[in-house]
C-alpha positions in Angstrom: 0.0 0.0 0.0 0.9 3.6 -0.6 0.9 6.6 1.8 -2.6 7.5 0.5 -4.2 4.2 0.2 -3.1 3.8 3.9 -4.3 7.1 5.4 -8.1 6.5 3.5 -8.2 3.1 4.9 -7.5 4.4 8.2 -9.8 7.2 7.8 -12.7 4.6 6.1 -12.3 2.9 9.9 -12.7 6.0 11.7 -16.3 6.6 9.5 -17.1 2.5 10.9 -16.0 3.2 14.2 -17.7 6.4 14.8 -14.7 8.6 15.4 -13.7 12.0 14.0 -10.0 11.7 14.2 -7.3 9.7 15.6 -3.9 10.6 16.8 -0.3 8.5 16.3 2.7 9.9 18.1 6.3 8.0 17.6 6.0 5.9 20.8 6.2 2.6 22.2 4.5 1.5 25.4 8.0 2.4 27.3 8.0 5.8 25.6 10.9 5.1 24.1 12.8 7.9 21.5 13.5 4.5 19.0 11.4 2.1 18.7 11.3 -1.6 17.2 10.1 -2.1 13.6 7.0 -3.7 15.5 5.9 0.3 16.8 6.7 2.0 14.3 2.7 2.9 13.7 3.2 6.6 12.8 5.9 5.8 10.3 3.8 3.0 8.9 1.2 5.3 8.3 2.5 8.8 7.1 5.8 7.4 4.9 7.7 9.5 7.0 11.1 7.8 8.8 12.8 9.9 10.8 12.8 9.7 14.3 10.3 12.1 15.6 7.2 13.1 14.8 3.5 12.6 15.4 0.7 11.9 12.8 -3.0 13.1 13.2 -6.3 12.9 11.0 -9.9 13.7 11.2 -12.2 12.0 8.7 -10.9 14.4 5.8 -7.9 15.8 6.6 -4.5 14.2 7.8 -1.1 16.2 9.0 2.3 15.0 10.2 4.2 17.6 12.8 7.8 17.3 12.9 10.4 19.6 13.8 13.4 21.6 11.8 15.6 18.5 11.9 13.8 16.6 9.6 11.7 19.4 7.6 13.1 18.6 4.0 13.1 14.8 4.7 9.5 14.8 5.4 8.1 17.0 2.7 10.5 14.0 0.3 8.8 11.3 1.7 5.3 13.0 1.9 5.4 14.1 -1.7 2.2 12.6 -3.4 -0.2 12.1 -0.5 -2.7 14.2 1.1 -0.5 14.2 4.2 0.0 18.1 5.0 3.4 18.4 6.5 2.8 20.2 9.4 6.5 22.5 10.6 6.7 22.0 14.0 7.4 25.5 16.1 7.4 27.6 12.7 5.1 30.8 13.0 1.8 29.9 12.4 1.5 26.3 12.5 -0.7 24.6 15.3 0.4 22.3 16.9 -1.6 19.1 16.8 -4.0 19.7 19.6 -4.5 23.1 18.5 -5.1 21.7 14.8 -8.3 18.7 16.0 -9.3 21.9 18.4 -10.0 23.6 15.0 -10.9 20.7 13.1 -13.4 19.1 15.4 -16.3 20.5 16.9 -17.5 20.2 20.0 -18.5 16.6 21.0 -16.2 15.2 18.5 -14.6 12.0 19.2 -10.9 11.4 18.9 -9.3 7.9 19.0 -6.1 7.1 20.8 -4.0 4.5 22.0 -3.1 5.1 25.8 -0.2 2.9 26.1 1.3 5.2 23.6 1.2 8.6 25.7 3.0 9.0 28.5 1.0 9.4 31.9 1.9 13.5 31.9 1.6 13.8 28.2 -1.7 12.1 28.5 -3.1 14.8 31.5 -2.3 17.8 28.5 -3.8 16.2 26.0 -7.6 15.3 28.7 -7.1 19.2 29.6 -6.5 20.4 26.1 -9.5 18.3 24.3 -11.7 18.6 27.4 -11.7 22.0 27.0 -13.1 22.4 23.4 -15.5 19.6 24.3 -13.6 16.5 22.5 -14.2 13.2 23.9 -10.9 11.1 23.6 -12.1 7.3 23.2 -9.2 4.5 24.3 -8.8 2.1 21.8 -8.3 -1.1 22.8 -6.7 -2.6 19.3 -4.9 0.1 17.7 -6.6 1.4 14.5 -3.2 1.5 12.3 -2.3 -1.9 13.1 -5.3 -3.0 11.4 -4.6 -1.3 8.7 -0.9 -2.9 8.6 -2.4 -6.5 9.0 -0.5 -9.4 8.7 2.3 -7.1 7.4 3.0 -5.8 10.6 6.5 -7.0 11.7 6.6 -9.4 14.4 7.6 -8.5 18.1 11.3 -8.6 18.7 13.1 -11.8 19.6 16.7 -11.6 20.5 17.6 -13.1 23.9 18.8 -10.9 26.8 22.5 -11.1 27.9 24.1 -10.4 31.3 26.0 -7.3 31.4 29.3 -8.3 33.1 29.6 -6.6 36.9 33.0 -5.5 35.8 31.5 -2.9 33.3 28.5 -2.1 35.1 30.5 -1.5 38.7 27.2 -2.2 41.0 25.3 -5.7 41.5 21.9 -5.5 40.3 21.6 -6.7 43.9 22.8 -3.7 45.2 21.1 -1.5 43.0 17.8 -3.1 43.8 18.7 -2.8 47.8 19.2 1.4 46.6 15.5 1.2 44.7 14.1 -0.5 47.9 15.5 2.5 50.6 14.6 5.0 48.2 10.9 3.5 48.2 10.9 3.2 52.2 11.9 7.0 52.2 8.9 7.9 49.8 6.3 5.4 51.7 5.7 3.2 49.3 6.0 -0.6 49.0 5.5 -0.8 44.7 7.4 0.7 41.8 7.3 0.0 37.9 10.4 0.3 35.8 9.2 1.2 32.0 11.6 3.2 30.6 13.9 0.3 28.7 17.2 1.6 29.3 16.1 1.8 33.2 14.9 -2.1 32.8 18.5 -2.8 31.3 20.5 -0.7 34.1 18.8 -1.6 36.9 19.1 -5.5 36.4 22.3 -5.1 34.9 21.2 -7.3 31.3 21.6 -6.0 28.1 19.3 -7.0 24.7 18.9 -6.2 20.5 15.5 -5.4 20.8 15.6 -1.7 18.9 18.5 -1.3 16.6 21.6 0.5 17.5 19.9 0.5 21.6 21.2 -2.3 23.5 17.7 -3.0 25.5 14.8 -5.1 25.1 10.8 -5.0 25.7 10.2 -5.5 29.5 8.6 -4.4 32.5 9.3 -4.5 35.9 7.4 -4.1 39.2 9.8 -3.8 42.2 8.4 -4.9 45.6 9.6 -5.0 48.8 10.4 -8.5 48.7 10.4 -9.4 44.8 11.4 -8.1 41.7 9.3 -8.7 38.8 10.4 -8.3 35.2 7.6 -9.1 32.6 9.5 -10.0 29.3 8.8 -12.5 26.6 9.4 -16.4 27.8 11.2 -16.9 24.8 13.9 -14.5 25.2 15.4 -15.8 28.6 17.9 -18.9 28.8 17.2 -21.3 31.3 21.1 -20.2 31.9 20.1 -16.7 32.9 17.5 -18.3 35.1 19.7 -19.8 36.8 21.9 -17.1 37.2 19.3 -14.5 38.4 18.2 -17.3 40.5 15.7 -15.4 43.3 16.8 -12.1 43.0 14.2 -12.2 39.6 11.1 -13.5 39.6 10.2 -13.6 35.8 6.6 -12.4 34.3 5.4 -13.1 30.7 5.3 -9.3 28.9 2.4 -10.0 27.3 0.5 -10.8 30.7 2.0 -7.1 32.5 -1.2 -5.4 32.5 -2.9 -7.9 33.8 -1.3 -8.5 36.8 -0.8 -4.8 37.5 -5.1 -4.8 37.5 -4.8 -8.4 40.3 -1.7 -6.1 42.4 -2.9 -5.1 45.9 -0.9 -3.5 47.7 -1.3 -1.6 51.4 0.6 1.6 50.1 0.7 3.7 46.9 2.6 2.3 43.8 5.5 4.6 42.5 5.1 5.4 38.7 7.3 7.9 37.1 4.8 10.1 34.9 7.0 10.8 32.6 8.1 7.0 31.4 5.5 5.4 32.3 2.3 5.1 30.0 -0.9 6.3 30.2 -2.5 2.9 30.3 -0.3 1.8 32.8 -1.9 4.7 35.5 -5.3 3.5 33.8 -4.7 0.1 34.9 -3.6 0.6 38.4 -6.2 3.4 39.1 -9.2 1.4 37.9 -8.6 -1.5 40.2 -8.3 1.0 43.0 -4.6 1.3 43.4 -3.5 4.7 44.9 -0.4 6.0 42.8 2.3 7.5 43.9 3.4 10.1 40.5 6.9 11.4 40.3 10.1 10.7 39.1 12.1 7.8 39.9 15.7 8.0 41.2 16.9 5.4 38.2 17.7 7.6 35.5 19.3 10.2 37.8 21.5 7.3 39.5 22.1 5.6 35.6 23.1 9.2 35.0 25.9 8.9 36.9 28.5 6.6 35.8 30.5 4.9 38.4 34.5 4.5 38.1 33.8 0.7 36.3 31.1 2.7 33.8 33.8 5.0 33.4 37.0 3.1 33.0 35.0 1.5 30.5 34.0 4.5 28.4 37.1 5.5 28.1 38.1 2.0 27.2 35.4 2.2 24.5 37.1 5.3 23.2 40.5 4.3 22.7 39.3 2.0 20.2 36.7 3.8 18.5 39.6 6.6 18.3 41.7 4.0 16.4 38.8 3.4 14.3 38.6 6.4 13.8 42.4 7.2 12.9 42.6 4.7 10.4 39.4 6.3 9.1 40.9 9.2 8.8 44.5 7.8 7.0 42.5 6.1 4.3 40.3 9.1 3.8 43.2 11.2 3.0 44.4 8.6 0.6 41.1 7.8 -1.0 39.5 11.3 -1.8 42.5 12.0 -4.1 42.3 8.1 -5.9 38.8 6.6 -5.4 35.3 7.2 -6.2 33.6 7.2 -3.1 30.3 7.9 -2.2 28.7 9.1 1.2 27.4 4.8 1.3 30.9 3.7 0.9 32.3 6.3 3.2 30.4 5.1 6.0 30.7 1.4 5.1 34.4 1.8 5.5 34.6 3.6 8.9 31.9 0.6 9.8 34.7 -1.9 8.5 37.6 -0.6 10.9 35.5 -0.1 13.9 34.1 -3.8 13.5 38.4 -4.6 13.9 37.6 -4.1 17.5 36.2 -7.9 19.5 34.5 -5.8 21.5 32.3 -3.7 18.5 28.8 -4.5 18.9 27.8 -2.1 15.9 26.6 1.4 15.3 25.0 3.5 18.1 22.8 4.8 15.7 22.1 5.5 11.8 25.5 7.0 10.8 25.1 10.2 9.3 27.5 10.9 6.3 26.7 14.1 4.7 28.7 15.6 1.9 28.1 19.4 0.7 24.5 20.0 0.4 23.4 16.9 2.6 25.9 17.9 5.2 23.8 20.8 6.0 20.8 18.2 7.2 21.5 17.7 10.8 19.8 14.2 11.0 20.3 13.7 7.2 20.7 9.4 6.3 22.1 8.2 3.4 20.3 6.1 1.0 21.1 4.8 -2.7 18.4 7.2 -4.1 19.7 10.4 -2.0 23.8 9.1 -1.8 25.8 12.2 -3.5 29.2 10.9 -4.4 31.8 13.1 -2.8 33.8 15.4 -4.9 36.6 18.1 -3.9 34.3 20.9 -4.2 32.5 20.9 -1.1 32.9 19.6 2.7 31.7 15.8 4.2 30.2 15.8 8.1 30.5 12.2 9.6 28.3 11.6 12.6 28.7 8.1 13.5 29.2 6.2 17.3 30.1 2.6 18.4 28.4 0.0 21.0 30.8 -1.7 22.5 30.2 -4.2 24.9 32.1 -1.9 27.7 30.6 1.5 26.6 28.8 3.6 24.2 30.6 6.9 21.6 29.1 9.2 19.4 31.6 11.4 17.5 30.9 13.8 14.6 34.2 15.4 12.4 34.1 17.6 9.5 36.0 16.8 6.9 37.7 19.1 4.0 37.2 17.3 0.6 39.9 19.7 -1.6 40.5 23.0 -0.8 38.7 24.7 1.4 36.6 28.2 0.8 37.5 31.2 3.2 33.9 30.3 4.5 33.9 26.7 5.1 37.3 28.0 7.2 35.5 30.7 8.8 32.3 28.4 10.0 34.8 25.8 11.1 37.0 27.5 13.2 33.6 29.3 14.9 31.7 26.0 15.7 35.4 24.8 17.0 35.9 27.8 18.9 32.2 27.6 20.9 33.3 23.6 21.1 36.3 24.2 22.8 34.7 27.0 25.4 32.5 24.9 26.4 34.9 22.4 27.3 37.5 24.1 28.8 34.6 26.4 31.4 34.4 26.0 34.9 31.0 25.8 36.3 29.5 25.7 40.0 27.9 22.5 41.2 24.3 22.6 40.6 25.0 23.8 37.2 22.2 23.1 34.4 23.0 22.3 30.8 20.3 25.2 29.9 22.8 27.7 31.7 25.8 26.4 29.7 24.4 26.4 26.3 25.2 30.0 25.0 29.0 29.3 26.1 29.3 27.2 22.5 26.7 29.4 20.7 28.3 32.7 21.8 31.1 32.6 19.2 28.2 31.8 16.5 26.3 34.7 17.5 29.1 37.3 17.5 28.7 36.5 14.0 24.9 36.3 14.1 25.4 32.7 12.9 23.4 29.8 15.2 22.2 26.3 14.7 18.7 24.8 15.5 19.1 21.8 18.0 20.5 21.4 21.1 24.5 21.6 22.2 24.3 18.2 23.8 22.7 14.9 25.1 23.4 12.3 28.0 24.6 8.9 26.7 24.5 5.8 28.5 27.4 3.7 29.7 26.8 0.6 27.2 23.2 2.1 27.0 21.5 4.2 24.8 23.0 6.9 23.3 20.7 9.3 24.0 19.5 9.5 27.6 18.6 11.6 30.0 17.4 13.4 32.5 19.8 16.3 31.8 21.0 18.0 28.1 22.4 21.1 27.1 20.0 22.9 25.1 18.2 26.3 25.1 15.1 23.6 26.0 14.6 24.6 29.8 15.9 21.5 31.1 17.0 23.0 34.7 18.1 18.7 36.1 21.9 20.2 36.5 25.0 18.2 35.6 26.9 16.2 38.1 30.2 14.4 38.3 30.3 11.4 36.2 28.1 12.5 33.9 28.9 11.9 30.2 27.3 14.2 27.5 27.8 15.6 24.4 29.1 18.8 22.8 28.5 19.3 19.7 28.0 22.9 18.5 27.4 23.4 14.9 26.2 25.9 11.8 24.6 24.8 8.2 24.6 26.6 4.7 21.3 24.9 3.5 21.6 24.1 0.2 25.2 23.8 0.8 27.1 22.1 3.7 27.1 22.0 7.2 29.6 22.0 10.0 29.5 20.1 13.5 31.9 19.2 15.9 30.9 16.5 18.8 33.2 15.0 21.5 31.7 13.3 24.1 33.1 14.6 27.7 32.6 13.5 31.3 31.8 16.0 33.9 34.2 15.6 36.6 35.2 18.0 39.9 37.7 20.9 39.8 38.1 21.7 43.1 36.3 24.3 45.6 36.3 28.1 46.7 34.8 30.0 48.8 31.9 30.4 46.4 31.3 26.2 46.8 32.5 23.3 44.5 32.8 23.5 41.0 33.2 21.4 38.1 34.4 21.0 34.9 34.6 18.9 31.4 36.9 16.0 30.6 37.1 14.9 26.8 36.5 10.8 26.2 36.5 11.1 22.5 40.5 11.0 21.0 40.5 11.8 17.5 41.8 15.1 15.6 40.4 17.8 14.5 40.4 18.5 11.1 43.2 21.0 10.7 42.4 21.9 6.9 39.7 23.8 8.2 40.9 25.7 11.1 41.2 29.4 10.5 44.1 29.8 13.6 43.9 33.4 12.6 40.5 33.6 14.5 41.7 32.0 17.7 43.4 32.9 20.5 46.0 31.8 22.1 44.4 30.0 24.5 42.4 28.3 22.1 45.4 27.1 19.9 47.0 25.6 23.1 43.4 23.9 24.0 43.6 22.3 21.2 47.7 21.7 21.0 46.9 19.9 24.8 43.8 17.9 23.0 46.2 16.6 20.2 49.0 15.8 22.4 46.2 13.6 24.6 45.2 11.9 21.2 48.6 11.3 20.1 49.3 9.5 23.5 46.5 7.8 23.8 46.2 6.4 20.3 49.7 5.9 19.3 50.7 2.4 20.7 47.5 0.7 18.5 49.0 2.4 15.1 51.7 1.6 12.6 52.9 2.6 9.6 50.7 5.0 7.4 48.4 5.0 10.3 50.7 6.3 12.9 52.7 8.7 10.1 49.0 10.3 9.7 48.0 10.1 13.5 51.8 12.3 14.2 50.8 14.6 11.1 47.1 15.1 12.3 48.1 16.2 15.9 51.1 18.4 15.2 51.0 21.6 16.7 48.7 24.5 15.2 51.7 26.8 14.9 53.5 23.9 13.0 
C-alpha cells in the first residue's frame, strides 16, 4: 500500500468506528525515543522515517508535525499524498492539539491508543480536548495496526544477555537494595520500571530489541520483597535463570497489565509520569490502586556513571579513536584516488571499527553528509539520496560505536579539496564555541540550559546559530541518548553532576550547501572548591583530531590554539601504541601543533 491508500483506509475505519479523528505519536508503550520495527505505527502510516514526529487525522484531513531536523526529509517522503506536513514550532503552524481543536467541533470524538502517551503527556492532551469539548475514546486494538495486518513486523526476539559486573561497577543486587530504601523513604512498598534503558540498568542485562539501543521490551514491578520483570518467555535462557536465580522473579510481557489490575498492595505504587504510560496509570487506578506520580531516582542514579562505567568509556574510546584514525588515513588517501560515495564512506569507517572484538555495531544510523546533505543535521544516506563526494565541497561524519564496555558518538568535518574562506571561517567558529564549552568552569548545581550560550556565543558574535541542542546524555553501554539532563536552550534545569557523560557538539549549516558540526563526548568531573562552593568542569572521552584543513588559527586565541595543542598531544598518546605505519605517520601529522 501507498501513503494515500493507507491514510483512507484508516480514515474509512474511523467513519465505521464512529470517530472523527485519531492521533499517532512516535512511541512505544516504554515511551521510548527509538522504537522496534513492531511500533513504528506513525511511520507506517505517514511514509515519513525519521525519528520524531507525530501523525494526526480527522475524517478528511491528515497532518504530520515534525520539527526543523527533519523538515526537508519529510516533505520528500510525503510528496504525493494528502498528508500536509505540518512544521513544528514555525510561526503559524498549530500544533496538533490546536489543529483537531479547529478541526473538530465540540462533542467530536478522537481515538487514541493510551499505552502510547505518556501518563503526563496524556493529562495535557484530557485538559486540552476537554476543554473544546472533544471526547478522547481509548482504543483497545490500535486502529493502524489493522490497517498494517499481517504485514505488521513481528515482536522482537533476541535473547537478553548479562551485562558483566566489571562494566557495570554495582550488583543488580545492590542497586535493587538502593531502589528499595529510596521507596521506604517515599512510603511506598511498589514501583514500575518502563523506561527500557532503566529495565536494562537496573538489572544489569543488556538485549537487541531496537537497533543501535542495547535494550529489550520489558517491564518491571519492584516490591519490597520481589522483583518482577515481565519479558517474553522466549527470550530468557534457562542459563540466565539460573543465574538471576531469586533475585528475579520472571513475568510473561504479554500478561503485565494484567497482573498490575490483580496487584494489591497496602501503600501507593510509585510510577514515574514521565516514562511510564498512560495505560499503565489506567490500569492501576481502575482496580483502586492509589499512585504515587513522580520521578524515579533510576535515570538520575544511571546518569551517573561509576569509576567501572567510566574506565569502561574510556576503554570504549581508545578504540573507536583507532577506528577512527585509520578512518581518517584512508580518507586522506582515498578522496585523491577513489570514487567514493557518502554509502561507501560510511561502510568503511563501519569496516575498521568492526576490527575491535568488543564492536557490537553502530549507536545509531550514521550520518554521512557531503556538501549539500551535510547541512541536514539528521540527514541518512540512501542509494536514491547518496551524493558521491567530490573536492568541491565539505563531508560531516556523525557516527558512534556499542561496545560491549561502553557507548561513543563522535561527529568530524572533513575538508574534501580545498577549502573556501567560508567553510574556514564556519569551522573555526563551531570549534571555537566547542572548545569554550569544554575548557569552562561551572559551580555544582549547574544546568546544561545555563551552559548552552557558552558554545553558541562565538556563532552569535557572527549572528550565525544552529537549530538543535548543544548536547545529550549517553549511557554507559546504554542508549545513546538519555537523559534526564541536556544542554539545550530547552529549559531543562536537572543540572549536571560528576560522572556524567554528555555531548558537545555545537554546529552551523549553509542549507543548500554544507554543514559543519563538531561533537566530542566529555565527562563531567570535579575541579576543586572556593569559597563560592564546589565546582566542576569537562573531561574529553573522545580521541581523534580535529580537522586542521579547516581551522582558521587566525581567529583563535592563544588559549584556544593551546586547547587544542593539549587535546592533540592527549590523542597522540593515547592512540599511538595501537597504530603503525601510514596510520601512525598520519595520526603524528594530524596532531602536530597548530603553529607547525
Amino acid at each position: 500500500m501507498d501513503i494515500q491508500t493507507r491514510v483512507s483506509k484508516l480514515q474509512s475505519l474511523l467513519q465505521s468506528k464512529k470517530l472523527d479523528g485519531y492521533v499517532v505519536p512516535s512511541a512505544d508503550p516504554h515511551q521510548s525515543e527509538y522504537v522496534a520495527d513492531v511500533w513504528k505505527r506513525r511511520e507506517f502510516i505517514s511514509g515519513f522515517s525519521g525519528s520524531a514526529g507525530l501523525f494526526a487525522c480527522t475524517r478528511g484531513k491528515a497532518g504530520l508535525w515534525t520539527d526543523g531536523r527533519y523538515f526537508i526529509q519529510a516533505e520528500n517522503e510525503l510528496r504525493g499524498s494528502s498528508v500536509t506536513l505540518m512544521r513544528q514550532g514555525a510561526p503559524g503552524v498549530p500544533d496538533w492539539k490546536e489543529w483537531m481543536a479547529q478541526e473538530l467541533p465540540r462533542g467530536a470524538r478522537l481515538g487514541v491508543n493510551l499505552s502510547l502517551f505518556s501518563s503526563e503527556a496524556f493529562r495535557q492532551v484530557q485538559e486540552r480536548m476537554a476543554s473544546v469539548g472533544i471526547q478522547l475514546e481509548a482504543q483497545t486494538l490500535d486502529l493502524i495496526d489493522e490497517v498494517w495486518g499481517e504485514q505488521r513486523p513481528a515482536f522482537p526476539s533476541s535473547p537478553l544477555r548479562e551485562h558483566a559486573l566489571e562494566y557495570a561497577g554495582e550488583s543488580r543486587e545492590s542497586k535493587l537494595t538502593r531502589l528499595r530504601d529510596a521507596m521506604r523513604r517515599e512510603g511506598v512498598r511498589g514501583l514500575i520500571v518502563s523506561a527500557l534503558d532503566e529495565v536494562a540498568w537496573l538489572f544489569n542485562l543488556r538485549g537487541a530489541d531496537v537497533s543501535y539501543n542495547p535494550v529489550f521490551y520489558a517491564f518491571a514491578l519492584v516490591t519490597e520483597t520481589q522483583s518482577t520483570l515481565f519479558v517474553s518467555p522466549s527470550k530468557v535462557s534457562e542459563e540466565l535463570i539460573t543465574r538471576l536465580g531469586s533475585t528475579v522473579r520472571w513475568g510473561d510481557y504479554d500478561r503485565f497489565m494484567d497482573e498490575l489490575s490483580r496487584f494489591k498492595p497496602h501503600a501507593p505504587i510509585w510510577m514515574d509520569p514521565a516514562t511510564s504510560s498512560a495505560a499503565v496509570e489506567h490500569a492501576l487506578s481502575s482496580a483502586g490502586i492509589e499512585l504515587h506520580m513522580k520521578p524515579t531516582p533510576i535515570a538520575a542514579w544511571k546518569a551517573r556513571k561509576n569509576l567501572a562505567e567510566l574506565r569502561g568509556m574510556r576503554d570504549a574510546h581508545i578504540r573507536d579513536g583507532v577506528a577512527m584514525l585509520r578512518f581518517m588515513a584512508w580518507f586522506e588517501r582515498a578522496i585523491a584516488t577513489e570514487a567514493l560515495d557518502e554509502l561507501k564512506v560510511a561502510e568503511q569507517l563501519e569496516r575498521f571499527r568492526r576490527m575491535a572484538p568488543e564492536y557490537i555495531g553502530p549507536s545509531f544510523a550514521t550520518i554521512a553528509g557531503y556538501g549539500p546533505n551535510g547541512a541536514l543535521p539528521h540527514y541518512r544516506a540512501t542509494p536514491e539520496s547518496c551524493l558521491p563526494l567530490r573536492t568541491q565541497s565539505i563531508f560531516l561524519l556523525d557516527s558512534g560505536g556499542q561496545y560491549y564496555d561502553g557507548t561513543t558518538d563522535i561527529t568530524r568535518t572533513f575538508a574534501c579539496g580545498t577549502p573556501t574562506s567560508e567553510e574556514k571561517t564556519i569551522y573555526t567558529r563551531v570549534l571555537k564555541g566547542h572548545l569554550l564549552l569544554k575548557r569552562s568552569l561551572f559551580p555544582a548545581g549547574t544546568n546544561g540550559y545555563q551552559l548552552d550560550v557558552l558554545a553558541r556565543q562565538p556563532l552569535w558574535s557572527a549572528q550565525l546559530d544552529y537549530g538543535h541542542g548543544t548536547g545529550h546524555g549517553v549511557g554507559a553501554a546504554l542508549c545513546v541518548h538519555e537523559g534526564p539532563f541536556s544542554v539545550s536552550l530547552r529549559k531543562n534545569l536537572f543540572p549536571l553532576e560528576v560522572g556524567a557523560v554528555l555531548s558537545n557538539e555545537p554546529a552551523c549549516y549553509r542549507p543548500g550547501r554544507f554543514g559543519v558540526r563538531i561533537e566530542n563526548l566529555v565527562t563531567v568531573v570535579e575541579h576543586g572548591s572556593s569559597d563560592w562552593g564546589s565546582y566542576l568542569g569537562m573531561e574529553d572521552l573522545t580521541l581523534c583530531p580535529y580537522e586542521r584543513r579547516l581551522i582558521d588559527a587566525s581567529l583563535l586565541q592563544a588559549e584556544e590554539i593551546a586547547q587544542v595543542d593539549a587535546y592533540h598531544q592527549l590523542v597522540a598518546q593515547q592512540l599511538r601504541d595501537f597504530l603503525q605505519g601510514d596510520d601512525l605517520a598520519f595520526l603524528e601529522r594530524a596532531t602536530a601543533p597548530l603553529g607547525l
